[in-house]
Biotite code that builds the C-alpha atoms (Angstrom):
import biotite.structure as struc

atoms = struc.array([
    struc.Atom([-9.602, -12.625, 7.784], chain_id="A", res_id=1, res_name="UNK", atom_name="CA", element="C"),
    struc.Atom([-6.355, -12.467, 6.069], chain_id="A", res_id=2, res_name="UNK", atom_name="CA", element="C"),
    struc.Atom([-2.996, -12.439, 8.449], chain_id="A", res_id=3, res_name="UNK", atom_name="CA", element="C"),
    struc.Atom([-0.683, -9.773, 7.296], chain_id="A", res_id=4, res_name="UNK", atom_name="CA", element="C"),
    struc.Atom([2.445, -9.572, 8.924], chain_id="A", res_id=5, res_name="UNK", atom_name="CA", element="C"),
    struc.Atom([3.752, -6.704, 7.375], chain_id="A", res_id=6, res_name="UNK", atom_name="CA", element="C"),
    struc.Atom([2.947, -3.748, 5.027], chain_id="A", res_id=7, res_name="UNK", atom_name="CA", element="C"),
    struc.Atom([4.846, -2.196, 1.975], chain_id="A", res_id=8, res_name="UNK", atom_name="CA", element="C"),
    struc.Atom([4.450, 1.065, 0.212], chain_id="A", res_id=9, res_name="UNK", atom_name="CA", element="C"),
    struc.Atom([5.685, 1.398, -3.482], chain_id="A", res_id=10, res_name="UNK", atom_name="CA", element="C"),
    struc.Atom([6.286, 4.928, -4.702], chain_id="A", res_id=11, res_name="UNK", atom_name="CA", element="C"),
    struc.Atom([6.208, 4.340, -8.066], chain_id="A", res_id=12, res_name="UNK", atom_name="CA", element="C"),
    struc.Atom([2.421, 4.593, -9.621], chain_id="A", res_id=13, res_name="UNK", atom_name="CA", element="C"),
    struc.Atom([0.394, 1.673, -10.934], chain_id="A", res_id=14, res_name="UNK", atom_name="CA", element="C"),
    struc.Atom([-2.171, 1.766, -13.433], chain_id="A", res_id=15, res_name="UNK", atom_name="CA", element="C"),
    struc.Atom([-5.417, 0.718, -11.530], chain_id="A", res_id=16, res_name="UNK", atom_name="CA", element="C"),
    struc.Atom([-6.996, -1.149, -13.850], chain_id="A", res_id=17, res_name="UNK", atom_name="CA", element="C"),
    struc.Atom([-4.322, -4.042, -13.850], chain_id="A", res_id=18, res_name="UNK", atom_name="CA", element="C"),
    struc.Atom([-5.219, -7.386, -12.784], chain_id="A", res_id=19, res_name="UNK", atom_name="CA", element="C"),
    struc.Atom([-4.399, -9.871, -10.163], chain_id="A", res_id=20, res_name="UNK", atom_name="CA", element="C"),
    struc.Atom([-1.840, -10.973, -12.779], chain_id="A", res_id=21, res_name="UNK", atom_name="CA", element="C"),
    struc.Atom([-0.428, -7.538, -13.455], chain_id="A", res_id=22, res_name="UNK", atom_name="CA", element="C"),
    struc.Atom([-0.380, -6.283, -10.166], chain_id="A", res_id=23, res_name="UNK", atom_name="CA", element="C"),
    struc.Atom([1.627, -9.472, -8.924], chain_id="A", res_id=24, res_name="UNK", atom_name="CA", element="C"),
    struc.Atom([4.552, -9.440, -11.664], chain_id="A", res_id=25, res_name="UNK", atom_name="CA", element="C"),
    struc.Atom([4.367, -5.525, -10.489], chain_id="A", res_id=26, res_name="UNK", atom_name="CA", element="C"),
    struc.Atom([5.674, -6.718, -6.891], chain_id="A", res_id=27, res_name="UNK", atom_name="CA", element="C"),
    struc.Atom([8.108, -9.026, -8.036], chain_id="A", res_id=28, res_name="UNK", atom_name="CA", element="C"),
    struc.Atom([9.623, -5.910, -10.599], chain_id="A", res_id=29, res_name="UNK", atom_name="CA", element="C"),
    struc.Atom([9.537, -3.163, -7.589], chain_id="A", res_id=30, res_name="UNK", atom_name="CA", element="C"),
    struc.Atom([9.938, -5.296, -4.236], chain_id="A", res_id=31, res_name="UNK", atom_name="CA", element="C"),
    struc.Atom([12.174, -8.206, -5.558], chain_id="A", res_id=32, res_name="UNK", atom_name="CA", element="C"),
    struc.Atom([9.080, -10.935, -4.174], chain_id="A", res_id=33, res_name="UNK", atom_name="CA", element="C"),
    struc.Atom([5.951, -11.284, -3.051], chain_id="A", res_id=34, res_name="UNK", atom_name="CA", element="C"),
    struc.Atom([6.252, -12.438, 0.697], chain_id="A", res_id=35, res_name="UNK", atom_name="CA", element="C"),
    struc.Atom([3.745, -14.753, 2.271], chain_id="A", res_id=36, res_name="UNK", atom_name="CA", element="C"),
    struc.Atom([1.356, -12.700, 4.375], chain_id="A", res_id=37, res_name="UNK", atom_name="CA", element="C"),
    struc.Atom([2.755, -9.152, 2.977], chain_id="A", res_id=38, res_name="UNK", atom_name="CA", element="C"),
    struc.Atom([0.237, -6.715, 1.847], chain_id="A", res_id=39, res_name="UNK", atom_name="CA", element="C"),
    struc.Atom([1.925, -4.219, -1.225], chain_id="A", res_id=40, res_name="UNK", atom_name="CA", element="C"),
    struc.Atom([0.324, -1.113, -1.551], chain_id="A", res_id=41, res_name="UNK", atom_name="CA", element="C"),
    struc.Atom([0.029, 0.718, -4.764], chain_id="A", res_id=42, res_name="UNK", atom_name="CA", element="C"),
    struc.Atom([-1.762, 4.241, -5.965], chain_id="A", res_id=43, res_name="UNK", atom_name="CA", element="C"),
    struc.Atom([-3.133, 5.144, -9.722], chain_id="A", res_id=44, res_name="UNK", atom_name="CA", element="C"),
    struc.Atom([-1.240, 8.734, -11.241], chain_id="A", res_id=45, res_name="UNK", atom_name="CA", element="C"),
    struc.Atom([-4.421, 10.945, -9.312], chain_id="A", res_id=46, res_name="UNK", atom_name="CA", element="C"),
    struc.Atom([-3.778, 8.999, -5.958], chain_id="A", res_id=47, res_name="UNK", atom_name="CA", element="C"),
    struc.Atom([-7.388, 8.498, -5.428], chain_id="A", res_id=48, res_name="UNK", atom_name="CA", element="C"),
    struc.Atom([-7.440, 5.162, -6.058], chain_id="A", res_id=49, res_name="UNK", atom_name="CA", element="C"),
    struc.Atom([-5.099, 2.498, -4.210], chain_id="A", res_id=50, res_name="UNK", atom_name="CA", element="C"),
    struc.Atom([-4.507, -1.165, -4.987], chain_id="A", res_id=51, res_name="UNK", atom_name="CA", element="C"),
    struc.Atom([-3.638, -3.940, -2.325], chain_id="A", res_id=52, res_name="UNK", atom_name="CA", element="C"),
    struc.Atom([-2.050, -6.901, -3.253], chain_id="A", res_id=53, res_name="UNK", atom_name="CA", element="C"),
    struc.Atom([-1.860, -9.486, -0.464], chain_id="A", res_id=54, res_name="UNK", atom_name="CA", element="C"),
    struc.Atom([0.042, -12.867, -0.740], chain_id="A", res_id=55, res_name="UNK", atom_name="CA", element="C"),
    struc.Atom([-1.735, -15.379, 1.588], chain_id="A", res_id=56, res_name="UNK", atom_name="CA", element="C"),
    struc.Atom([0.970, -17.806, 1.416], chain_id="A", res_id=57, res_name="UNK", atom_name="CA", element="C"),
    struc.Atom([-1.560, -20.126, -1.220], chain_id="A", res_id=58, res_name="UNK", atom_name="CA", element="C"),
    struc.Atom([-2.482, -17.458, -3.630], chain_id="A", res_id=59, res_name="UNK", atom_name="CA", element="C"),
    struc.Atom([-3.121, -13.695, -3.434], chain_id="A", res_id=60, res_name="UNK", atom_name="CA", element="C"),
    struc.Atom([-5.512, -11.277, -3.235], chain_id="A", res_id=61, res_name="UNK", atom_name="CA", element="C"),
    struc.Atom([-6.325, -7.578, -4.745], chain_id="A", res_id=62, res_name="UNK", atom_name="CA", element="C"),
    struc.Atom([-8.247, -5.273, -3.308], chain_id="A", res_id=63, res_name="UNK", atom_name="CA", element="C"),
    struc.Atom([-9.080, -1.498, -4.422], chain_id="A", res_id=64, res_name="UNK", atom_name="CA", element="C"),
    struc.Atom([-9.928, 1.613, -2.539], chain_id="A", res_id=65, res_name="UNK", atom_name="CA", element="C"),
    struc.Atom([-11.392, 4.466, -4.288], chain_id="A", res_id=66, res_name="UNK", atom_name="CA", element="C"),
    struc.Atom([-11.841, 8.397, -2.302], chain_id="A", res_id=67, res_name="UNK", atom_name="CA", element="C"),
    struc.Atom([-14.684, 9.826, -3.759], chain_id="A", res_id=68, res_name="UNK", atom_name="CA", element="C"),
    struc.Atom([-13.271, 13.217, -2.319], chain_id="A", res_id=69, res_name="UNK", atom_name="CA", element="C"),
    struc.Atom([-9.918, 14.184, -1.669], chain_id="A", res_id=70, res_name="UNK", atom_name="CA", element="C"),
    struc.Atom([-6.314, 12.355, -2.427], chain_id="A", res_id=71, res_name="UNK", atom_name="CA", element="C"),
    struc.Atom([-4.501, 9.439, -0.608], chain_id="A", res_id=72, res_name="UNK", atom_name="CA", element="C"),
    struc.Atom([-1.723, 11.030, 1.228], chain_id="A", res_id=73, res_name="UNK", atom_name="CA", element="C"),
    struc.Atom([0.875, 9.055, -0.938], chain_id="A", res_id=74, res_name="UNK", atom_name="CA", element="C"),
    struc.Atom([5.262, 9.200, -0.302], chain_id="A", res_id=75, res_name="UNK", atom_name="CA", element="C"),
    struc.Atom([7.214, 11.099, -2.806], chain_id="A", res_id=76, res_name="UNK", atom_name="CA", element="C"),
    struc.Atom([10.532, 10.248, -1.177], chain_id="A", res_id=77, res_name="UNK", atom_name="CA", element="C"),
    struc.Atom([13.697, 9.100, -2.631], chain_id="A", res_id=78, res_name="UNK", atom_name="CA", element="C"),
    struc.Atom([13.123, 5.327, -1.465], chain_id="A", res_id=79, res_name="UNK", atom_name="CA", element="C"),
    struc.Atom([11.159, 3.584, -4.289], chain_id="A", res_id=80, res_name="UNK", atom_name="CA", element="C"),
    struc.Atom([9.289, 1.515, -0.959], chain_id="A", res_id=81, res_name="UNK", atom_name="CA", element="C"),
    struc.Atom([8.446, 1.901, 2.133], chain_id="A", res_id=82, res_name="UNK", atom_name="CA", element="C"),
    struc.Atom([7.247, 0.041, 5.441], chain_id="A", res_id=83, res_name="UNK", atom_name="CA", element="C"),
    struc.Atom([4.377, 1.030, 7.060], chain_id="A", res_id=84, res_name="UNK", atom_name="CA", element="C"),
    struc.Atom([2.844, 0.037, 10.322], chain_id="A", res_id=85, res_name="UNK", atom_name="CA", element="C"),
    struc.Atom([-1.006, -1.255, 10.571], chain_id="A", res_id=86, res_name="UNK", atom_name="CA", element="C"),
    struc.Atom([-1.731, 1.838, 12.448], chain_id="A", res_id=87, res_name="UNK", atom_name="CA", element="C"),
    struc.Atom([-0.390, 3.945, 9.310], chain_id="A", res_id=88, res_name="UNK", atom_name="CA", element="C"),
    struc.Atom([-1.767, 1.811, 6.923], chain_id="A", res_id=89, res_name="UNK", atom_name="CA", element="C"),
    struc.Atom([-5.588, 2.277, 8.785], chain_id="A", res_id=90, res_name="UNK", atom_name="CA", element="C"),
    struc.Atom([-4.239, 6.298, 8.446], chain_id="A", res_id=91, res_name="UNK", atom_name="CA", element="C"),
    struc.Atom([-3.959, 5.793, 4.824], chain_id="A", res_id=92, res_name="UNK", atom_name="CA", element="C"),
    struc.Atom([-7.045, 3.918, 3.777], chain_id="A", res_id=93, res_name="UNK", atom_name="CA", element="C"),
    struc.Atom([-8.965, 6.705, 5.205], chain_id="A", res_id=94, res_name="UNK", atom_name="CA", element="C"),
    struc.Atom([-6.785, 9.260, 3.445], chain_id="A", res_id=95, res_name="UNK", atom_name="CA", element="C"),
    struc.Atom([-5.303, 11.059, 7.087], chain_id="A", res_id=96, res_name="UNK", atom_name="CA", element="C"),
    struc.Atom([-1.282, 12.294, 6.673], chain_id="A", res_id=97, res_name="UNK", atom_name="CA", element="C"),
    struc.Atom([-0.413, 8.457, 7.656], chain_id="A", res_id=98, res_name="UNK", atom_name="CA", element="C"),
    struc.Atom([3.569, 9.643, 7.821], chain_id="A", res_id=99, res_name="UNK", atom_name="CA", element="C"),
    struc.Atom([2.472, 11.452, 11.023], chain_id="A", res_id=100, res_name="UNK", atom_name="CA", element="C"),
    struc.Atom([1.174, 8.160, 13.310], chain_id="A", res_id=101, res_name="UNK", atom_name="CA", element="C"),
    struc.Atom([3.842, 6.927, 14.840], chain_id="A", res_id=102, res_name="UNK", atom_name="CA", element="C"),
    struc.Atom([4.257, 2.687, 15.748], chain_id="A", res_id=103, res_name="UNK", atom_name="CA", element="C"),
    struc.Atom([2.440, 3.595, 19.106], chain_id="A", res_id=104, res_name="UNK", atom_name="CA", element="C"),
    struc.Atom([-0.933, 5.371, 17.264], chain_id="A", res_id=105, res_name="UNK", atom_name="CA", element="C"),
    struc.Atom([0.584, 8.164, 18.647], chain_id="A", res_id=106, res_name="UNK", atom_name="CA", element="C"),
    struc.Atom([0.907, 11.422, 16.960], chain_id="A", res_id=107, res_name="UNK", atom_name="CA", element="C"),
    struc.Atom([4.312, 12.910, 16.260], chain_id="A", res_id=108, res_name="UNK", atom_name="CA", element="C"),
    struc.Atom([5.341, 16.367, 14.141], chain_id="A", res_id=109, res_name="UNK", atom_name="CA", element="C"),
    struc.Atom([7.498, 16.096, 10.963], chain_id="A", res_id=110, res_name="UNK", atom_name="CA", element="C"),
])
């Protein structure tokens, strides 16, 4: 498996059909870097589909996850990124309201 130490949310939508290419000089533009073991999470326009772009610390690694039905529960805040636990991230691959899990797995109102 792949260690990842910590994972980021961008805001902004990415075109899904980019490539490992693409999707890596997307990073550097919205996060600055690409960290070794850091996993940067990106959604297309319909948030159905989601992007993962994880730097190994030798090279990196996209994934995609597509919902057949239903939308990723994606941020529209003010912050162009966010950090996300692994519990919220598991919340968000399955397409729950991830922003409720709190660092514990435990569930917390907004």
């Amino acid at each position: 498996m792949i260690r990842v130490d910590a994972w980021w949310l961008a805001v902004q939508r990415l075109d899904t059909r980019v490539g490992t290419e693409a999707a890596l000089a997307r990073v550097v533009y919205v996060f600055g870097q690409a960290h070794p073991h850091h996993a940067y999470l990106f959604a297309n326009r319909r948030a159905n589909r989601m992007k993962v772009l994880v730097h190994d610390g030798i090279g990196v690694w996209l994934v995609a996850r597509r919902l057949k039905v239903g939308k990723l529960t994606w941020s529209n805040g003010a912050a162009s990124t966010l950090t996300l636990s692994g519990a919220q991230f598991d919340a968000l691959v399955l397409g729950l309201p991830w922003q409720r899990v709190g660092e514990a797995g435990i569930v917390r109102v907004i």
